[in-house]
C-alpha positions in Angstrom: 213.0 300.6 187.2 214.4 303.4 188.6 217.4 305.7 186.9 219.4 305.1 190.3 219.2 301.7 190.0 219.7 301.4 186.4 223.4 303.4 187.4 224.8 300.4 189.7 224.6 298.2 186.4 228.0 297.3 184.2 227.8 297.6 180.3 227.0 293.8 179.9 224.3 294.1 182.3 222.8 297.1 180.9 222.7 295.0 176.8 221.3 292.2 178.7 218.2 294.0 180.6 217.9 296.3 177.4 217.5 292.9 175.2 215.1 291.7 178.1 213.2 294.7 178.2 212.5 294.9 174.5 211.1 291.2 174.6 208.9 291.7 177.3 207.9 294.9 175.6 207.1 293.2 172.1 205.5 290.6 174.2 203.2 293.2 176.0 202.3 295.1 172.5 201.6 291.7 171.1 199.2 290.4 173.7 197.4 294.0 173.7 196.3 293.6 169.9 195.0 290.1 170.7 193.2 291.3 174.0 193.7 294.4 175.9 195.7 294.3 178.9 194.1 294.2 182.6 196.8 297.8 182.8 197.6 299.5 179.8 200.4 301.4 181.6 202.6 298.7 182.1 203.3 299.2 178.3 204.3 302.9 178.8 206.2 302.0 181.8 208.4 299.5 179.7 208.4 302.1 177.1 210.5 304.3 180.1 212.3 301.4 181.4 214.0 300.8 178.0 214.7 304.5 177.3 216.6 304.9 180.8 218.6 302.0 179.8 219.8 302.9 176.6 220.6 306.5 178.2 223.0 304.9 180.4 224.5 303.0 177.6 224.9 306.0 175.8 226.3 307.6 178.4 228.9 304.6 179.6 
C-alpha cells in the first residue's frame, strides 16, 4: 500500500486497516517460525504498510 492511497482513507478506516494489518502481520511472523515463507518480503512489506498507517493517524 501506497502512502497516496493510504491519504484518501477517514480515521475509522485508517484503525480498521491498521487492526487488519497487524493480524495479517502476526499471522505472517507466525507461519514463518513454523515454516518459512515461499517470500520473506511480504513480512517487511507489511512491516511498511503498518508504519504508513499509523503515520497518517498520527498525523490526522
Amino acid at each position: 500500500m501506497k502512502q497516496s492511497e493510504v491519504k484518501g482513507y477517514s480515521q475509522e478506516e485508517l484503525k480498521d486497516r491498521l487492526a487488519e494489518s497487524q493480524k495479517a502481520y502476526a499471522d505472517l511472523k507466525r507461519t514463518h517460525i513454523v515454516s518459512p515463507l515461499e517470500n520473506p518480503s511480504q513480512i517487511t512489506k507489511m512491516r511498511k504498510t503498518i508504519a504508513r498507517l499509523k503515520t497518517a493517524l498520527n498525523n490526522s
